[in-house]
PAZALO-831782 format. One record per residue (C-alpha): residue number from 0; z, y negated, x negated. Coordinates in steps of 0.25 Angstrom, whole numbers. Example, Ala and Ser with C-alpha at 12.3 -4.5 7.8 and 13.67 -1.06 7.14 Angstrom:
residues 2
<loza seq="0" z="31" y="18" x="-49"/>
<loza seq="1" z="29" y="4" x="-55"/>
This chain:
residues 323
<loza seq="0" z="-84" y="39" x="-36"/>
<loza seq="1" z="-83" y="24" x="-30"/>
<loza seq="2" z="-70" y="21" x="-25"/>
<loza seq="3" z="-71" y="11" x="-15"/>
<loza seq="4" z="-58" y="5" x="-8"/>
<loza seq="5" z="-55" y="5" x="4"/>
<loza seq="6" z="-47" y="-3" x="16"/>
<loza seq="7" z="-32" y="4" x="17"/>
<loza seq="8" z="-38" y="3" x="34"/>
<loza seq="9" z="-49" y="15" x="29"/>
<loza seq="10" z="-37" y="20" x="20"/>
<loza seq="11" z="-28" y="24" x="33"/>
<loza seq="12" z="-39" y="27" x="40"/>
<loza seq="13" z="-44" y="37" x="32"/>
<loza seq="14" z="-31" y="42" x="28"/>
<loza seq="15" z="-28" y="43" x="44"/>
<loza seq="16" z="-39" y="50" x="49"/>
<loza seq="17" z="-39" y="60" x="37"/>
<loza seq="18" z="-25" y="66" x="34"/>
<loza seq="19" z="-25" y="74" x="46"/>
<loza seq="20" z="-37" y="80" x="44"/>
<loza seq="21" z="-30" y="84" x="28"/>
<loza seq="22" z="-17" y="87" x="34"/>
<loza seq="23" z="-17" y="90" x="47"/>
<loza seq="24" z="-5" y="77" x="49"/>
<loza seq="25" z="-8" y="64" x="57"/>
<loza seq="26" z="-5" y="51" x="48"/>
<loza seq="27" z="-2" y="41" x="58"/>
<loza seq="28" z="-7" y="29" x="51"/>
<loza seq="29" z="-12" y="17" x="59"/>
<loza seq="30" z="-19" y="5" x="54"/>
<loza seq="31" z="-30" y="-6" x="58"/>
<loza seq="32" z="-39" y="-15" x="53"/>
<loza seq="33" z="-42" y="-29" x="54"/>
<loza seq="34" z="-53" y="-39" x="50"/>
<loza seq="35" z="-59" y="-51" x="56"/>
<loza seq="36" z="-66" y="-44" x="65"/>
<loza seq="37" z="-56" y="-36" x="73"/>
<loza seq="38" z="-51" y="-40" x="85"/>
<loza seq="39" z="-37" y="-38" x="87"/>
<loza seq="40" z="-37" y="-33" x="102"/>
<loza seq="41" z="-47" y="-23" x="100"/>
<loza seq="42" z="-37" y="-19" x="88"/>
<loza seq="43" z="-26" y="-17" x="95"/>
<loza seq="44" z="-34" y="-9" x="106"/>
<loza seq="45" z="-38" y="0" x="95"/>
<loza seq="46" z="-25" y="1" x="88"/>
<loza seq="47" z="-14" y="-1" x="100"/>
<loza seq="48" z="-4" y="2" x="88"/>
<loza seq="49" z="-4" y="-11" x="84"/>
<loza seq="50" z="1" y="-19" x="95"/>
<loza seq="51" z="14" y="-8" x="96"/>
<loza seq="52" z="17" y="-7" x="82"/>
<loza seq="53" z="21" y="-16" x="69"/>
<loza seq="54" z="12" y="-18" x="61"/>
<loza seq="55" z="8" y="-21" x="45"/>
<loza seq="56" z="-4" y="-29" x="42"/>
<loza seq="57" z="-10" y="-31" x="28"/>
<loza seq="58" z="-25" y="-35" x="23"/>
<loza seq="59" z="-34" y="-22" x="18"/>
<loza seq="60" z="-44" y="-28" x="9"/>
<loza seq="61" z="-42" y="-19" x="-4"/>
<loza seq="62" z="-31" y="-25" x="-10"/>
<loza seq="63" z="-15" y="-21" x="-11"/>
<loza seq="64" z="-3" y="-29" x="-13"/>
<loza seq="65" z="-4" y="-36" x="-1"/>
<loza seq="66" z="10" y="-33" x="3"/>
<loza seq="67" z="15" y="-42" x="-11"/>
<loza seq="68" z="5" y="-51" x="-6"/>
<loza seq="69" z="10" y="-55" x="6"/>
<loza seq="70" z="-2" y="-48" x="15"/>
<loza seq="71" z="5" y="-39" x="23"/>
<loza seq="72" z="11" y="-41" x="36"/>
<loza seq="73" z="21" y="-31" x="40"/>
<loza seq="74" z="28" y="-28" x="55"/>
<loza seq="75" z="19" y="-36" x="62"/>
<loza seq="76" z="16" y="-34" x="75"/>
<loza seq="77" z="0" y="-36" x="81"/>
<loza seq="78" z="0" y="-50" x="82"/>
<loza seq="79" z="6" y="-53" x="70"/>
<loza seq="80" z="-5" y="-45" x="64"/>
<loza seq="81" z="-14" y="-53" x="68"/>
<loza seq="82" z="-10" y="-65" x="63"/>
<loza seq="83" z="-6" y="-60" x="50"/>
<loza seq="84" z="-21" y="-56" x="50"/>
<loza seq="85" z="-27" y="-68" x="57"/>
<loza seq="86" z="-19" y="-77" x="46"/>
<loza seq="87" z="-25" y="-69" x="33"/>
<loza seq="88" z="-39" y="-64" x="38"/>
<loza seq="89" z="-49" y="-69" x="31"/>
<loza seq="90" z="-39" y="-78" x="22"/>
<loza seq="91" z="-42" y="-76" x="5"/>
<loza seq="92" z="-30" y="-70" x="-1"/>
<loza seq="93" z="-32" y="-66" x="-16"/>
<loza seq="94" z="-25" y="-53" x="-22"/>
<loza seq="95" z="-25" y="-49" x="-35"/>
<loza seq="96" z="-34" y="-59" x="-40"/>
<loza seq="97" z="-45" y="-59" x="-30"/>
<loza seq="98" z="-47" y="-67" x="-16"/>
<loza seq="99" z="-52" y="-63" x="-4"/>
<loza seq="100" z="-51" y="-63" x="10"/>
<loza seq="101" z="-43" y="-54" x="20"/>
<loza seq="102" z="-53" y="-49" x="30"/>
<loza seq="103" z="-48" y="-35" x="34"/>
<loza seq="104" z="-32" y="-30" x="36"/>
<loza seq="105" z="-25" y="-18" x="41"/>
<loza seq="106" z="-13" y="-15" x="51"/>
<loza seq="107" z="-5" y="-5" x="52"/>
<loza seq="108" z="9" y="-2" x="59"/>
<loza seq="109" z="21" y="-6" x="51"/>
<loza seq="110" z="29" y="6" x="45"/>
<loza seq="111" z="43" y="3" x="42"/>
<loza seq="112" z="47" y="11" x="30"/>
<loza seq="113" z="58" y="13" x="18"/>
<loza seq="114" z="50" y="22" x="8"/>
<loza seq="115" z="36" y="19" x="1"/>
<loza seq="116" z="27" y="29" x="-6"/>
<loza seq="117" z="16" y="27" x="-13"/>
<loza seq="118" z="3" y="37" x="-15"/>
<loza seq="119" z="-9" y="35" x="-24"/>
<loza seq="120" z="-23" y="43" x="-26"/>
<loza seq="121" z="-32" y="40" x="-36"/>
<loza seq="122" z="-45" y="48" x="-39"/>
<loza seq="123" z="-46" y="49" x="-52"/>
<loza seq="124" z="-60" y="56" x="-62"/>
<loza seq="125" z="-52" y="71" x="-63"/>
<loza seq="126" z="-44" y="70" x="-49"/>
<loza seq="127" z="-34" y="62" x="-42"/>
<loza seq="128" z="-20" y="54" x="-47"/>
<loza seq="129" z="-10" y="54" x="-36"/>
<loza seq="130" z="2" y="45" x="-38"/>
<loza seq="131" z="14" y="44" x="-29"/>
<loza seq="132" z="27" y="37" x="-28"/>
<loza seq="133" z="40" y="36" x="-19"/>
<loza seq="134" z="40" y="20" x="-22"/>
<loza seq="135" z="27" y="15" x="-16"/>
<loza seq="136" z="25" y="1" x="-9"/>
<loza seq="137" z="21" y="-14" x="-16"/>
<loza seq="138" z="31" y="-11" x="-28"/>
<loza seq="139" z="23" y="2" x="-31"/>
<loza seq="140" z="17" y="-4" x="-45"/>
<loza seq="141" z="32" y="-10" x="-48"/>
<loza seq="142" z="36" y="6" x="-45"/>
<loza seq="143" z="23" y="14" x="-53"/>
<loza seq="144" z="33" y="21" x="-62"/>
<loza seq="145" z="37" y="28" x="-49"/>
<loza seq="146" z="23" y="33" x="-46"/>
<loza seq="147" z="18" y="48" x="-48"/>
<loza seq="148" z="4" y="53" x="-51"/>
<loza seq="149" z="-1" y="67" x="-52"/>
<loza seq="150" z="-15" y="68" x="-54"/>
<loza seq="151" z="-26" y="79" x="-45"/>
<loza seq="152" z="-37" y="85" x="-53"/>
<loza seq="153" z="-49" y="87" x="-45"/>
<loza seq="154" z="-51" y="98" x="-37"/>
<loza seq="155" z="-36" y="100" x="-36"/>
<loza seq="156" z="-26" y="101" x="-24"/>
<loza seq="157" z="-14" y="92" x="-23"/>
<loza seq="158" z="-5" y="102" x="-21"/>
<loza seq="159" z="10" y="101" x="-19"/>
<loza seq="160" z="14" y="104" x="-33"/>
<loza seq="161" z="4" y="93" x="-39"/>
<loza seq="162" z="10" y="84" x="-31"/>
<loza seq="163" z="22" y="87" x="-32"/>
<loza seq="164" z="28" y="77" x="-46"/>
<loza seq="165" z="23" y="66" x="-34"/>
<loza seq="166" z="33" y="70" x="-25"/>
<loza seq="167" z="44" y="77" x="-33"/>
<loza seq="168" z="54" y="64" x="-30"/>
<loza seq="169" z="50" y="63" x="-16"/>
<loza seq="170" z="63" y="66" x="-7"/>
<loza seq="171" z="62" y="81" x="-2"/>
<loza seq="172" z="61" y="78" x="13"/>
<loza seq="173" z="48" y="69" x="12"/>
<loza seq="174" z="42" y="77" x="0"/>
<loza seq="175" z="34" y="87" x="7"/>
<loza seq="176" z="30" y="78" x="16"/>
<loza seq="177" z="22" y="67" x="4"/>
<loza seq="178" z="18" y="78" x="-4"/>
<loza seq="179" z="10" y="81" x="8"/>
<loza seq="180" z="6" y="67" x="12"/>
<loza seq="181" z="1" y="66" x="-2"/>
<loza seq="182" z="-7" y="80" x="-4"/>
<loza seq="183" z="-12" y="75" x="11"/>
<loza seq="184" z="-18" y="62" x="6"/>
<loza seq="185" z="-24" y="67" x="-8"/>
<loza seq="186" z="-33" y="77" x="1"/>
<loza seq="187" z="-36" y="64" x="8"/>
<loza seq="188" z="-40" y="56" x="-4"/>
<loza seq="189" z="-50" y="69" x="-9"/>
<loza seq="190" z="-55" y="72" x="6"/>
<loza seq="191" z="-60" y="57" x="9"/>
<loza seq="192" z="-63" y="54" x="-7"/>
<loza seq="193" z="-54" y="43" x="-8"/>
<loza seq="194" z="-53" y="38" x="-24"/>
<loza seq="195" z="-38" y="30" x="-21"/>
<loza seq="196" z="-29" y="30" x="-12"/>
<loza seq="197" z="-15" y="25" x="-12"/>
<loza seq="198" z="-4" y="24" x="-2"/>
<loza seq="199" z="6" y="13" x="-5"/>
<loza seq="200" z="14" y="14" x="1"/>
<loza seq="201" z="15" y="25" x="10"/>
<loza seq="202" z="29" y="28" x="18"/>
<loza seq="203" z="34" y="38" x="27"/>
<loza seq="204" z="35" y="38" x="43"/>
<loza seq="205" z="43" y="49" x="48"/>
<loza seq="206" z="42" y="58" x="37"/>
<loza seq="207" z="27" y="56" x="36"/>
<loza seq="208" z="18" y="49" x="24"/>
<loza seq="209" z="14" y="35" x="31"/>
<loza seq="210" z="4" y="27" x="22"/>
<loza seq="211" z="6" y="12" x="24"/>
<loza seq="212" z="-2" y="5" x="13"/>
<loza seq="213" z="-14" y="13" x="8"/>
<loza seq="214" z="-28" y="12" x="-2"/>
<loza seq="215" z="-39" y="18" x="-5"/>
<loza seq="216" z="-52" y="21" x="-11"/>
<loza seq="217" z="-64" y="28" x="-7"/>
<loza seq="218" z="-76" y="35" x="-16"/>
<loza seq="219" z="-86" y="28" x="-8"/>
<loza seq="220" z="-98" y="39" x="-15"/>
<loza seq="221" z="-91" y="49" x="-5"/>
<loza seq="222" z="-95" y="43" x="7"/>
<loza seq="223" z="-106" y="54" x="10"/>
<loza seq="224" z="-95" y="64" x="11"/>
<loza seq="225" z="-84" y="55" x="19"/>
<loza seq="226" z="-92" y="46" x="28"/>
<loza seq="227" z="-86" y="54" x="39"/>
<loza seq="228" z="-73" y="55" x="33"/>
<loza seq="229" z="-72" y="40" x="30"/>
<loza seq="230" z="-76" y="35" x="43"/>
<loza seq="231" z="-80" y="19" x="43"/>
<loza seq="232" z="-74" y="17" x="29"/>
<loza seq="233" z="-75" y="3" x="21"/>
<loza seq="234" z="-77" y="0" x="7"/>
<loza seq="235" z="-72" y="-16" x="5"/>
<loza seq="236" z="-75" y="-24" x="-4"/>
<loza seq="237" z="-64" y="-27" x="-15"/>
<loza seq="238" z="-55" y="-38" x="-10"/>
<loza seq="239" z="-61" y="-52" x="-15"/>
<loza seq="240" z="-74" y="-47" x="-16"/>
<loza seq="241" z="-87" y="-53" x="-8"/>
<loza seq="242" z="-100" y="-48" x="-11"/>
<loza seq="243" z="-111" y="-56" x="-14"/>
<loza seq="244" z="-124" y="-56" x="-4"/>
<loza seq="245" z="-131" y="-49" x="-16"/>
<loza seq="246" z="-119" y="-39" x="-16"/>
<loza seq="247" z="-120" y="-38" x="-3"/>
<loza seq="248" z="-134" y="-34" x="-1"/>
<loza seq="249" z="-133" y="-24" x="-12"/>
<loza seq="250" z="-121" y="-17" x="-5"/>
<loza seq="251" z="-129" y="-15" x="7"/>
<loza seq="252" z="-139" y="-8" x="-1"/>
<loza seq="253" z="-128" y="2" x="-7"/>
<loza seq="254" z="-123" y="6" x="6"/>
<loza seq="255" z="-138" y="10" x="11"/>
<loza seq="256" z="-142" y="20" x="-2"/>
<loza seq="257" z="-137" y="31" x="-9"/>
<loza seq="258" z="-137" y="22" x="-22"/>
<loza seq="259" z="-128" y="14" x="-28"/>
<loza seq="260" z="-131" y="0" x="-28"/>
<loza seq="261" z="-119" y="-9" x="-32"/>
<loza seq="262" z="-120" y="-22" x="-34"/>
<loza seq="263" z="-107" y="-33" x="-39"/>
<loza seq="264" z="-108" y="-48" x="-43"/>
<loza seq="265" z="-98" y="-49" x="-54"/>
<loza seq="266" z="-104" y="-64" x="-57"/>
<loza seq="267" z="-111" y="-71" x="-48"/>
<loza seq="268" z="-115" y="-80" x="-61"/>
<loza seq="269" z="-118" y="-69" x="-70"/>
<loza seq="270" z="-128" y="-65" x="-79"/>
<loza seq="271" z="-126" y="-50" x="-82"/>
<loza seq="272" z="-127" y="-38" x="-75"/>
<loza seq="273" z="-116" y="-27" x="-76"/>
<loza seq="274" z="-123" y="-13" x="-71"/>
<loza seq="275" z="-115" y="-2" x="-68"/>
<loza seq="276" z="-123" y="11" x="-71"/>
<loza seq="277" z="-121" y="22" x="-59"/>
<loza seq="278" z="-134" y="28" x="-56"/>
<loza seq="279" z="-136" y="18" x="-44"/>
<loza seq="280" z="-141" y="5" x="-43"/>
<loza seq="281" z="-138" y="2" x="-59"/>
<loza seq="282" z="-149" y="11" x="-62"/>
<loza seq="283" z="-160" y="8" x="-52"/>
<loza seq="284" z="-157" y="-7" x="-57"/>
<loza seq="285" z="-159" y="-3" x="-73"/>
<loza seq="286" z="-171" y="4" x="-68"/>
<loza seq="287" z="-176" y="-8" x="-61"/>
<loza seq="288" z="-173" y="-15" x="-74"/>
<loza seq="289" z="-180" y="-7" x="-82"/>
<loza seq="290" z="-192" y="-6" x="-74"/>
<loza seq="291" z="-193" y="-20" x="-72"/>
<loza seq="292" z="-191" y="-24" x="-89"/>
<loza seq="293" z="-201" y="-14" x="-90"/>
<loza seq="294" z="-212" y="-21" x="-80"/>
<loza seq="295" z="-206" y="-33" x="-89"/>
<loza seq="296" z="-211" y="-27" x="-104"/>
<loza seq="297" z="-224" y="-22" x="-98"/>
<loza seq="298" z="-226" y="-36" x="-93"/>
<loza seq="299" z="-223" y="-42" x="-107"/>
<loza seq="300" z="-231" y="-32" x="-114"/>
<loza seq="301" z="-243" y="-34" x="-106"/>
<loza seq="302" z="-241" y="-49" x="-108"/>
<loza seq="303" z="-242" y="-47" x="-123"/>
<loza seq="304" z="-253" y="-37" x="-123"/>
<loza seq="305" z="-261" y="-47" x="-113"/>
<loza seq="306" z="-259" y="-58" x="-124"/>
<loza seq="307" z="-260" y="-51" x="-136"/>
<loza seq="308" z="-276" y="-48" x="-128"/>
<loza seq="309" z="-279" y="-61" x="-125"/>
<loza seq="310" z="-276" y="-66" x="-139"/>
<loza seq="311" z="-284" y="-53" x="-146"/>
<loza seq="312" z="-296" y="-51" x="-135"/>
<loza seq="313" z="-302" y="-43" x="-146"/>
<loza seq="314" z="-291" y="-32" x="-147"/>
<loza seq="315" z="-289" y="-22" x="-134"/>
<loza seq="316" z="-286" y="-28" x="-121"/>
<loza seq="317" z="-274" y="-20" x="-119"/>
<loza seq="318" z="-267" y="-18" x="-131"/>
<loza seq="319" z="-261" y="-28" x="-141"/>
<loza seq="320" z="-268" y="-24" x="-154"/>
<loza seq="321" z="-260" y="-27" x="-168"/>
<loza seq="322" z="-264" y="-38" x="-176"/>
């Protein structure tokens, strides 16, 4: 399994154009994307939402806190959207130690809320964890002793009673109603081969579970089977990181074989080489090796055998006779 991050755009998307298939329910979700290339007229044609609603706009590059780090604007309407991106696109910002610059951000509508849940999915070697809690949002790690886990063997159902100690504390009138939400999305997570997800924080709209900040990751080996399901999905870069020209070349010749064919520059100035063994390019490259050391010791032997005749022209032509 590869898990492979992907934007929180693909994240809604998916989760969009899925539940109802897994549920029957609409989750109505909206969101857009914007990069240096988009223009904001032919935005607003394709999403007229944006221009009737207030919005929340905030950079999707693969990194979190962005609401402690001053990144997020909040009840904005179109036009303040734009010069909230027009002023940080492209600009180097560094979080959590590594810089980079923001090329790509989200917009959504702006939801007023009072209560924050937060939803966690991690695939795991033997099945899934799923942790829960009533007091999600930025103050979620200052709150972990809040947080609830159960854990999904493989090849089991998440039923109401394994889910249960998640909800037991929930208020009775919206129980029913995350118990459901949450067996909802854990069937998403397996159908789509997600390897994380998390929702933090997710709220409620009129009785109904709304996801406002969302994460995920993606087994990128299941491709094959998800192609369809996935639609035009992305896997980014890690914020901060730029390949090389040499990277580059290589990444283009993974995306057109079956093989795997990785290729990281931990130090440009290096001197050793790390290989990771998986079966794809780590052992063609020890094969190629190995061929080439030995074409290099057949060399050096019949170096020493040619010399060894030259200085006894007597013994046999092809073989070094002892003295």
């Amino acid at each position: 399994m590869a898990r492979k991050k992907i934007r929180e755009y693909d994240s809604k998307r998916l989760l969009k154009e899925h539940f109802k298939r897994l549920s029957g329910r609409d989750l109505p979700i909206k969101s857009a994307q914007i990069t240096e290339s988009t223009d904001f007229n032919q935005l607003v044609e394709e999403e007229p939402w944006l221009s009737s609603q207030k919005l929340v706009v905030k950079p999707d590059m693969l990194f979190g806190k962005r609401g402690k780090s001053g990144l997020v604007g909040l009840n904005l309407d179109f036009a303040q959207v734009i010069a909230f991106v027009k002023e940080r696109l492209g600009k180097e910002v560094e979080m959590s130690g590594c810089k980079g610059p923001v090329t790509t951000f989200i917009v959504e509508p702006f939801i007023p809320h009072n209560e924050e849940f937060y939803l966690n999915i991690v695939s795991e070697r033997l099945g899934c964890s799923i942790s829960f809690s009533e007091c999600g949002g930025i103050e979620i790690e200052e709150n972990w002793d809040k947080v609830k886990t159960i854990f999904v063997p493989t090849g089991l159902l998440l039923t109401s009673e394994t889910c249960a100690p998640l909800v037991a504390t929930l208020p009775l009138e919206i129980k029913g109603e995350i118990e459901e939400f949450i067996k909802v999305i854990f069937n998403l997570f397996q159908d789509l081969d997600f390897t994380f997800l998390e929702m933090n924080p997710f709220t409620l709209v009129d009785g109904k579970p709304y996801p406002l900040d969302m994460r995920g990751e993606l087994d990128d080996t299941a491709a094959f089977k998800n192609f369809k399901k996935w639609g035009n999905i992305e896997f980014p870069m890690p914020f901060g990181r730029v390949m090389s020209a040499t990277e580059s070349y290589i990444h283009g010749l993974d995306e057109k074989t079956s093989a795997s064919l990785k290729f990281t520059v931990l130090n440009p100035k290096g001197r050793i080489w790390t290989m990771v063994a998986g079966g794809g390019a780590s052992v063609i490259y020890a094969d190629t090796v190995g061929y080439f050391l030995l074409e290099i010791l057949v060399l050096l032997l019949s170096s020493e055998i040619m010399q060894n005749t030259v200085e006894h022209p007597t013994k046999r032509k092809y073989c070094s006779m002892p003295e």
